[in-house]
C-alpha positions in Angstrom: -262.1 55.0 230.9 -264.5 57.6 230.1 -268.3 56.7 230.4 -270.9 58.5 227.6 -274.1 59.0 229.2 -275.6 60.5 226.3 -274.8 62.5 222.8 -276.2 65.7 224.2 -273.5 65.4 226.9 -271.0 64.1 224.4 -271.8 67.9 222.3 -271.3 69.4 225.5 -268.1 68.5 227.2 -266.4 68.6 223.2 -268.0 72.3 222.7 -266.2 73.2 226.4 -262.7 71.1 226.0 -262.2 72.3 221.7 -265.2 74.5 220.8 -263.3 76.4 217.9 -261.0 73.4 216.5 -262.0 72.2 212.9 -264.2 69.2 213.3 -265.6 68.8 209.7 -264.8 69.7 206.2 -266.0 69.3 202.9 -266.3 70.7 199.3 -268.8 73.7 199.3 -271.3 74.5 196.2 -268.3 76.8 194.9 -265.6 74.2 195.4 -264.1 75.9 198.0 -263.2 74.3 201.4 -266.2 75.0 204.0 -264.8 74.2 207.9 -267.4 73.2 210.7 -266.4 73.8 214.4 -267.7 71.7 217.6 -269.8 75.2 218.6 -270.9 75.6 214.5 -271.7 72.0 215.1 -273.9 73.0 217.6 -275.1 76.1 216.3 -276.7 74.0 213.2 -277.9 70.8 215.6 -280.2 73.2 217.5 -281.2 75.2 214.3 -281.9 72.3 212.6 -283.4 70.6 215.9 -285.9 74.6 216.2 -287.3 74.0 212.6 -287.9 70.0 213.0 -289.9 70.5 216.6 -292.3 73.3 215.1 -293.1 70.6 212.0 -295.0 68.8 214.5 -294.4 65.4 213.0 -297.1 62.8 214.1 -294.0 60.0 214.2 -291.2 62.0 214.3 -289.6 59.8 212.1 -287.1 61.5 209.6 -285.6 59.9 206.3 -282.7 61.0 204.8 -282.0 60.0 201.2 -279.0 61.7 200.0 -275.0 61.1 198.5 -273.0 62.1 201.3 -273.2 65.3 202.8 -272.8 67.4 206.0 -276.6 68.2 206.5 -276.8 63.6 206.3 -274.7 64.0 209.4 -276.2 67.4 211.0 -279.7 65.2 210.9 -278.7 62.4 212.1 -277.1 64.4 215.1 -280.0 66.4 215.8 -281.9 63.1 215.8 -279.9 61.9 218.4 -279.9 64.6 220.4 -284.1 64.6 220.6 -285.7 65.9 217.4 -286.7 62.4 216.5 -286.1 58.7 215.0 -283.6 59.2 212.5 -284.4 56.9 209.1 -281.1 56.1 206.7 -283.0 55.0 203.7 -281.3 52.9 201.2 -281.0 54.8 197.9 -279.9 51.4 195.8 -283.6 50.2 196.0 -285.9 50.5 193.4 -289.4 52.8 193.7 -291.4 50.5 195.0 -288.9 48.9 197.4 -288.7 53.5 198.7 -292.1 53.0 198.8 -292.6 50.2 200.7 -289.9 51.0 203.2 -291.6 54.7 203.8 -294.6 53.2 204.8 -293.3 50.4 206.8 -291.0 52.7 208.4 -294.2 55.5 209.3 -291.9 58.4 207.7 -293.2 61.6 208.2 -290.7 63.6 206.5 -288.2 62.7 203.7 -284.8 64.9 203.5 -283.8 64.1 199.8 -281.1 65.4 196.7 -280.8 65.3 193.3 -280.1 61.5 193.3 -283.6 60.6 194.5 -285.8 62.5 192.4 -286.6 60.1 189.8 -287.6 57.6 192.5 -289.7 60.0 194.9 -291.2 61.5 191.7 -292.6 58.4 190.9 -294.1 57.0 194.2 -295.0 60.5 195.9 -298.7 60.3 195.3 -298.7 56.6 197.3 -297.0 58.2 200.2 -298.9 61.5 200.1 -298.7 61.9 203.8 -295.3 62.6 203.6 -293.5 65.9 203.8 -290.3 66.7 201.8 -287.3 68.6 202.2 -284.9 69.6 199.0 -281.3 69.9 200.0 -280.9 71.6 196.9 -282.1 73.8 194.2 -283.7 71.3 191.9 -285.7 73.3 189.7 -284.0 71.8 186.6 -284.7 68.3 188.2 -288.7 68.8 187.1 -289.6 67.9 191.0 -293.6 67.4 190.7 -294.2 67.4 194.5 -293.9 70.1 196.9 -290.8 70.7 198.8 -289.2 72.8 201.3 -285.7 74.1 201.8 -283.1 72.5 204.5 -284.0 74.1 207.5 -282.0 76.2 209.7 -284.2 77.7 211.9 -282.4 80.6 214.3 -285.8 81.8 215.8 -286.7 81.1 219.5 -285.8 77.7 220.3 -288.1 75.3 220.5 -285.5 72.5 220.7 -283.7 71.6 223.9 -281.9 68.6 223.4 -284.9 66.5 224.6 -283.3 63.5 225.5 -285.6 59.9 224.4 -284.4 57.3 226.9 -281.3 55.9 225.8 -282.9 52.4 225.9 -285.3 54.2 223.3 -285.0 53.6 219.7 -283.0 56.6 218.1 -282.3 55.3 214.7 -283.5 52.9 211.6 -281.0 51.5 208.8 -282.7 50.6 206.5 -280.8 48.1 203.6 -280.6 45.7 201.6 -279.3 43.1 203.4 -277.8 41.4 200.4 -276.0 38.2 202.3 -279.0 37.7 204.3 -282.1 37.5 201.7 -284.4 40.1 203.6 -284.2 43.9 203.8 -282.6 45.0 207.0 -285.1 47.7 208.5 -282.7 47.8 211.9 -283.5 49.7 215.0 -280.6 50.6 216.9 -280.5 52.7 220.6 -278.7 55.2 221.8 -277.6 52.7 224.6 -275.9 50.1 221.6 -273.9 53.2 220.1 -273.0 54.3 223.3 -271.6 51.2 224.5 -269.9 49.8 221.6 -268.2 53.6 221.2 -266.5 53.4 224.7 -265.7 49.5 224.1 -263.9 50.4 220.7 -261.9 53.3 222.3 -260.2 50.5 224.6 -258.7 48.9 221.8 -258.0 51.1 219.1 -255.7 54.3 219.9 -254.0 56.6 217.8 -250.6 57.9 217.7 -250.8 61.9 218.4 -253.1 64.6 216.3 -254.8 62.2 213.5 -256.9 63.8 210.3 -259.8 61.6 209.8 -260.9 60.9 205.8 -264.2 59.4 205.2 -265.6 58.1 202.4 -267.7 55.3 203.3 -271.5 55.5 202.5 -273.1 57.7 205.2 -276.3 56.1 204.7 -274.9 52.2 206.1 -274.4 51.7 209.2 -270.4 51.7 208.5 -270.5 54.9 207.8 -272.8 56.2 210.5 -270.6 54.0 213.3 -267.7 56.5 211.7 -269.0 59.4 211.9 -270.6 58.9 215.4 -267.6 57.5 216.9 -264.3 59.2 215.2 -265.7 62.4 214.6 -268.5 63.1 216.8 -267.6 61.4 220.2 -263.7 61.1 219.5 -263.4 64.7 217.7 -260.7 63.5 215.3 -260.7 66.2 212.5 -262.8 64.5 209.7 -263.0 65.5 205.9 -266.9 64.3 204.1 -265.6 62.7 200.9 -268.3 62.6 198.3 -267.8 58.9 198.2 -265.2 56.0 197.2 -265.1 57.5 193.7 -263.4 60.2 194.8 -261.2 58.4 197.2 -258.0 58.5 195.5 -258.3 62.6 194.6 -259.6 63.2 198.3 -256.4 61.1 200.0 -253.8 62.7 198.3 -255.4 66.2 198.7 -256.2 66.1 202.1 -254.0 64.5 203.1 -255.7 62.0 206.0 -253.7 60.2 208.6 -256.8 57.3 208.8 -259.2 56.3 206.7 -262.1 53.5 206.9 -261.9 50.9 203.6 -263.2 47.5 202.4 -261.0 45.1 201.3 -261.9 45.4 197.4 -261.1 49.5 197.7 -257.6 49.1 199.6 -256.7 46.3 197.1 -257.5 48.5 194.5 -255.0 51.4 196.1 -252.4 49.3 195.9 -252.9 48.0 192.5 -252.9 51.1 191.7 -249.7 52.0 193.9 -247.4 48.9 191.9 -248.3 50.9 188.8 -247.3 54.8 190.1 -244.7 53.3 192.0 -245.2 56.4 193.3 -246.2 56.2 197.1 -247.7 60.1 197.9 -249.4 60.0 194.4 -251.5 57.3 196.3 -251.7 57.6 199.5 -251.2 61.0 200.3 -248.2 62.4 203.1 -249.2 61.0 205.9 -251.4 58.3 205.7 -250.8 56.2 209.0 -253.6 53.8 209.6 -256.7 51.9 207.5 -259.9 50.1 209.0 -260.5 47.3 207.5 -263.5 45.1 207.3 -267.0 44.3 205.7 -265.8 40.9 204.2 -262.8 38.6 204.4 -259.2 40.1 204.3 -256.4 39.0 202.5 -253.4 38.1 204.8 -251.2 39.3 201.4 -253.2 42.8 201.3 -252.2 43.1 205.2 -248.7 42.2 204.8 -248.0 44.4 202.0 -249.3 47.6 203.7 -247.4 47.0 206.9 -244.0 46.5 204.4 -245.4 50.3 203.6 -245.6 51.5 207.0 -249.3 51.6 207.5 -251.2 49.7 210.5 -254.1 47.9 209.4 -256.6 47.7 212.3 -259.1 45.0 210.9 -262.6 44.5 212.5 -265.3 41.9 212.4 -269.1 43.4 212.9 -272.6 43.4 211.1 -275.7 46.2 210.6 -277.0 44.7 213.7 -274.6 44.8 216.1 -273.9 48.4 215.9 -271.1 47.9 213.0 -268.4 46.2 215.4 -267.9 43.2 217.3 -265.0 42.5 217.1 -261.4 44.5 216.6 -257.8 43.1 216.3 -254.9 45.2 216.4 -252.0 45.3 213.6 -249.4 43.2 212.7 -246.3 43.8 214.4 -244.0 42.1 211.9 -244.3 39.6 208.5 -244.7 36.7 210.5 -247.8 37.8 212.7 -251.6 35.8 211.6 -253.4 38.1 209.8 -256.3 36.2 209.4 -258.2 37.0 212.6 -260.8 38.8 213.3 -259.4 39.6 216.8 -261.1 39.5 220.2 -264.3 40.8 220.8 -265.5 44.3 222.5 -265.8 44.4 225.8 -269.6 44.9 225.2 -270.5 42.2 223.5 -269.8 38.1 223.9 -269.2 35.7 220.9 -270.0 32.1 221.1 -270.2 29.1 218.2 -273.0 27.3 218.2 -273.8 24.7 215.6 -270.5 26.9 213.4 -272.0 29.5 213.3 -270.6 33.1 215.4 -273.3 34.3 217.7 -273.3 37.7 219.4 -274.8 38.8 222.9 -274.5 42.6 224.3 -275.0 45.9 224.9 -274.6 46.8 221.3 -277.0 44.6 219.9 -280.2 46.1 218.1 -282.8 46.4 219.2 -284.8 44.7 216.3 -286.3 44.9 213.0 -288.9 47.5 212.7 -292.5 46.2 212.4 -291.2 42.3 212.1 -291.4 41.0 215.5 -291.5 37.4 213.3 -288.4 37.8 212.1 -286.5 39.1 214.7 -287.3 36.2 217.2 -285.7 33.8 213.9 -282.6 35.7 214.1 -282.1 36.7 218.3 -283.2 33.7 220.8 -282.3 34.6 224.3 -280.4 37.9 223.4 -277.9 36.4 220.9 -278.1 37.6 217.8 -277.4 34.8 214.9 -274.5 36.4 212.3 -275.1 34.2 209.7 -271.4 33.8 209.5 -269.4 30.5 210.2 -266.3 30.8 212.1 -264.3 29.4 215.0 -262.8 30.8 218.7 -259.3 29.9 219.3 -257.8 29.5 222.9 -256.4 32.9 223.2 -260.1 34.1 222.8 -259.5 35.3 219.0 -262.3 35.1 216.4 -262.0 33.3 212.7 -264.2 33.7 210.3 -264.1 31.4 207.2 -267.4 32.6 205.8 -270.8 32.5 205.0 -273.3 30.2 206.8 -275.5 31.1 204.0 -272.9 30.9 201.1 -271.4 27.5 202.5 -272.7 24.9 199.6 -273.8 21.3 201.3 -272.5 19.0 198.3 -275.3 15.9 197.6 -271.4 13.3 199.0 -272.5 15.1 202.1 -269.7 17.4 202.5 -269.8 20.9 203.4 -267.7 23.5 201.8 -267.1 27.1 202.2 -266.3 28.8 199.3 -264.3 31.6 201.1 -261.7 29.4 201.8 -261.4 28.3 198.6 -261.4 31.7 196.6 -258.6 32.8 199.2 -256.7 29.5 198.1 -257.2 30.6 194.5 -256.8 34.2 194.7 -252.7 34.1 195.4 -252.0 33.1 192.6 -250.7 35.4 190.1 -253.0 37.2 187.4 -256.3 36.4 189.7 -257.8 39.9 190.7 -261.1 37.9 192.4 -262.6 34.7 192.4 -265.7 33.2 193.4 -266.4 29.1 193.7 -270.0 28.0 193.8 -271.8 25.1 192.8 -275.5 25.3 190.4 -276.2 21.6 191.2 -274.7 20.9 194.8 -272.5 18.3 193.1 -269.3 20.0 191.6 -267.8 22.9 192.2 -267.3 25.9 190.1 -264.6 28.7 190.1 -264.9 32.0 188.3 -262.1 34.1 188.1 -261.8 38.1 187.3 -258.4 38.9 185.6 -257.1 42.1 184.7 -254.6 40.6 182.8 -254.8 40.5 178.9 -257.1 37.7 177.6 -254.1 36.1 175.9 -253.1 34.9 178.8 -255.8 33.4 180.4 -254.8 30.1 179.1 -251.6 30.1 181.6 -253.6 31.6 184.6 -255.8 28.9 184.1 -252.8 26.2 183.8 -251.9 27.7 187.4 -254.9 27.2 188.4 -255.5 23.6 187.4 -252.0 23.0 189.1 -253.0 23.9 192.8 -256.8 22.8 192.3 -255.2 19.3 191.9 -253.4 20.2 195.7 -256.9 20.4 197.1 -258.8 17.0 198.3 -261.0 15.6 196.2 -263.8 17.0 197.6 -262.6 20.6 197.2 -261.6 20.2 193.9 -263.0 22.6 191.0 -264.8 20.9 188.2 -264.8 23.8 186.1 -262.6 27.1 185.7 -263.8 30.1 183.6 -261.9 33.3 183.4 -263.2 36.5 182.3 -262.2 40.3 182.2 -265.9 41.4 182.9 -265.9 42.2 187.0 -268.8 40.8 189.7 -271.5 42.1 190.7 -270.7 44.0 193.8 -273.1 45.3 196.6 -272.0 49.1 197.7 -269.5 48.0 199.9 -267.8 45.4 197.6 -269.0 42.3 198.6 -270.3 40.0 195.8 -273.3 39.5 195.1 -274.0 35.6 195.3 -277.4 35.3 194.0 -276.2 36.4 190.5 -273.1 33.9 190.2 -274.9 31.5 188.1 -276.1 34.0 185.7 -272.4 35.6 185.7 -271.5 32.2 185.1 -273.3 31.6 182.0 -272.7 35.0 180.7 -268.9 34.3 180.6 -269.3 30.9 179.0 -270.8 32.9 176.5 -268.6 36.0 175.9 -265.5 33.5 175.8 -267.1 31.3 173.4 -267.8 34.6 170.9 -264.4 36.0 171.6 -262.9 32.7 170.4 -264.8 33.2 168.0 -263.1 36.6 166.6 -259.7 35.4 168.1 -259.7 32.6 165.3 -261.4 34.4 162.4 -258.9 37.4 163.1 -255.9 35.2 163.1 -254.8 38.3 165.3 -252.7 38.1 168.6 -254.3 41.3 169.5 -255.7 40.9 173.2 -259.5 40.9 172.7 -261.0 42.6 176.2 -264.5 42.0 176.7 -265.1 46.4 175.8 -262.5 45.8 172.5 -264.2 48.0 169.6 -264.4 45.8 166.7 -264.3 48.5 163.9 -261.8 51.2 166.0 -259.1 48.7 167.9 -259.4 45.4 165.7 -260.1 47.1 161.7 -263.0 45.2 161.3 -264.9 46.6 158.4 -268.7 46.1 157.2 -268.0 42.7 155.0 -265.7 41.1 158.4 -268.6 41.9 160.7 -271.2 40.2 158.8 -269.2 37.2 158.2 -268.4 37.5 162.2 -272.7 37.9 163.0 -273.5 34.5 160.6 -270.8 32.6 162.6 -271.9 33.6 166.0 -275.5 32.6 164.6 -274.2 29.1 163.6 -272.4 28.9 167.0 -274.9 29.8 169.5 -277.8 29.1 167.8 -278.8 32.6 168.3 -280.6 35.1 166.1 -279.4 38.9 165.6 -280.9 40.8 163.0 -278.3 42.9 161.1 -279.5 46.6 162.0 -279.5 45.6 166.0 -275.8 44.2 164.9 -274.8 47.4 163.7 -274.8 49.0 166.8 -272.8 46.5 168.9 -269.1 47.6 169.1 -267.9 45.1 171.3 -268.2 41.6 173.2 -270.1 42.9 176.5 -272.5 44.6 173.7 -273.7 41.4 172.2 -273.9 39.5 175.1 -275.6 41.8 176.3 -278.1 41.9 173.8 -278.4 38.1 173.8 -279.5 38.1 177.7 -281.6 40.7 176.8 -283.6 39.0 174.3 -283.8 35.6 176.7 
């Protein structure tokens, strides 16, 4: 097995072996198609390596705040090769959270677009040390601080690849660390990527030539592990989508034989597959494999893609552990477990202490930046805590059945793990996602999103009630609720736990006022949470007053008539309840 000693040697020996083969592509400013060789590659590392030397950074440490892009990558490369710490900053934050993180972080130079001008507008003068590069024109963006243009710098060079020690901190993610209740300021070596790279390439091979599609977020450390690994160090010809909203358009142009997805996404292909019927309309001509990973997978969702010829590799992994731990194989046939994680990389171990998985290796971070306190709480003795609860069967396989922090310690003294449950719950027909939780630690709630039509909910929830009494008594549901309004997702699709009580009582509350219409309409008409009153139900001026003065009685709510007049639908005045709280 071939050993990486470094990304400078990596550039090297891929310029030599396929210099002029298409590495990346991506849509140009015109629309057109612009292609990116190993030697252009190259060509722009050092360029943008020449202009990042002669900036004489104190720290050397670069943020990037962009959508996805080439030049996210062509930093981040540079960085690696010697022209400094790269910094992926999170652009979900808020101002001061950018703020905050820049200091902490000791950026000297922020690389930013169009989607970060609002936010850098508005802290620059707390971070004036900073320097700023536009990877735009964004003179109708009203840009109050000075900028320069993305640099590439063919004078003398300046840069030669300096190498940092690959023991050396290369790279920060920063994020939000949703699951975990802290932001993730993660420093990761060359020596972890490295490692985990040639580990992965042991257990995941391809068939033949393979045409790489990625659309994962470049800035998390998904999407940096991808484009490190597939592209850079395994030269697999990669198209830069502009993100998962352009998934679908992007697949059946380009016509990818892999592409990287979260559960929520490929679900969402498929759902979208039973409608079309219609396979290349989906999924393109060739589409052979999918990663999977970033939360729990359904065994269904893997079961149906094998029955349409695509391998589902599915991985286990977190932010700090270099992205993968873990990596099993597909299913060879209908009747294979799908539920595994697999076995781990030959890098790292895995151990369960106390349920919870634990992870020791080369591909470990390094720690948090600036927060020796907190890393020490989360690595004792080189094993890094996961936070997630699992188990190790004989054959050396890793399950995970959720959340250490999501698991809910009921006051009878059980413990319960709500993935479990909502993967119970979610086979059964007309559920698109569900989420159990308890506000009390006494009884346990379910939530369930349906894209069905409200009129049925009634007989979803009758299935429901049917398997909840299957469960033991101390897994049973207290209370079902079923809405059309989706969860709160992070970037990546997992749900965001913190808000389930609020979603909870926002949903008790929109059914209540759409019972409300259903029984003054005498109407069979499906009423969806974004229905418009006046344009889909013929509600006219006299039948939406009369509607306002019941939902007053009701909810003991007040709505003055002219803020009334400009709500159009369920999601509107719920909204403008919450807002008024």
């Amino acid at each position: 097995m071939k050993e990486y000693a470094s990304f400078r040697k990596i550039l090297e020996e891929n310029c030599q072996s396929k210099g002029e083969e298409d590495l990346f592509s991506f849509e140009g400013k015109d629309g057109g198609v612009v292609r990116k060789t190993f030697n252009d590659l190259k060509s722009d590392i050092i360029s943008v390596g020449n202009h990042l030397t002669r900036m004489s950074l104190p720290k050397r440490h670069i943020g990037m705040i962009t959508q996805n892009c080439y030049e996210f990558i062509l930093t981040c490369l540079a960085c690696m090769c010697g022209a400094g710490t790269f910094v992926s900053l999170d652009g979900s934050c808020t101002s001061d959270v950018l703020k905050e993180t820049i200091n902490i972080l000791d950026v000297d130079l922020v690389i930013f677009d169009s989607s970060a001008v609002e936010k850098l507008n508005a802290i620059h003068h707390s971070i004036s040390s900073v320097k700023y590069i536009a990877l735009e024109d964004l003179e109708e963006y009203n840009v109050n601080f000075k900028t320069e243009s993305f640099p590439y710098d063919n004078s003398d060079n300046v840069f030669e690849f300096r190498e940092h020690n690959p023991d050396d901190m290369h790279l920060i993610v920063d994020s939000s660390g949703t699951s975990a209740g802290y932001r993730k300021r993660v420093m990761m070596s060359a020596t972890n990527f490295l490692a985990s790279f040639q580990a992965f390439e042991e257990k995941m091979k391809f068939d033949g030539k393979v045409k790489f599609l990625l659309a994962l977020p470049h800035a998390h450390m998904a999407g940096i592990y991808a484009f490190l690994n597939f592209s850079f160090v395994r030269g697999l010809e990669t198209f830069l989508s502009k993100g998962m909203h352009c998934l679908e358009h992007d697949i059946t142009e380009q016509n990818p034989d892999y592409v990287i997805l979260v559960p929520a996404v490929a679900q969402a292909l498929l759902d979208r597959y039973h409608l079309l019927q219609n396979f290349s309309a989906v999924f393109g001509n060739n589409l052979r494999y999918i990663a999977l990973g970033a939360a729990l997978i359904p065994e269904k969702l893997v079961k149906e893609y094998h029955g349409l010829g695509i391998k589902i590799w599915r991985s286990y992994g977190l932010t700090e552990a270099c992205a993968i731990i873990c990596v099993e194989e597909p299913i060879s046939s209908l009747d294979a477990d799908c539920r595994t994680a697999g076995r781990a990389l030959s890098c790292n171990q895995v151990r369960i202490t106390n349920g919870e998985v634990l992870v020791k290796g080369k591909n470990v971070m390094l720690g948090y930046y600036a927060d020796e306190e907190l890393t020490k709480s989360v690595v004792e003795d080189g094993w890094l805590k996961t936070g997630d609860a699992g188990y190790i069967t004989e054959d050396e396989k890793l399950y995970i059945t959720g959340r250490v922090t999501s698991m809910i310690p009921l006051s009878s003294g059980k413990n319960i793990i709500p993935e479990e449950l909502e993967e119970y719950f979610s086979k059964i027909d007309g559920v698109n996602g569900c989420v159990v939780f308890s506000p009390d630690f006494v009884d346990l709630y379910l939530m369930v999103y349906s894209e069905e039509a409200p009129t049925t909910f009634n007989n979803i929830k009758d299935l429901l009630s049917d398997a909840n009494r299957e469960l033991p008594l101390h897994q049973r549901i207290r209370s079902i609720v079923i809405s059309d309004v989706p969860f709160k997702k992070t970037s990546i699709g997992k749900i965001k736990r913190g808000c389930l009580e609020e979603h909870y009582n926002y949903i008790v509350l929109l059914n209540k006022i759409r019972d409300i219409i259903t029984n003054r309409m005498y109407t069979e008409t499906a009423i969806r949470s974004n229905t418009n009153f006046m344009e889909d139900l013929g509600m006219g001026s006299f039948e939406l007053m009369s509607f306002l003065e019941e939902i007053k009685q009701e909810i003991n709510q007040d709505i003055p008539r002219k803020d009334f007049t400009k709500m159009n639908s369920l999601i509107d005045i719920c909204n403008y309840i919450y807002e008024s709280i």
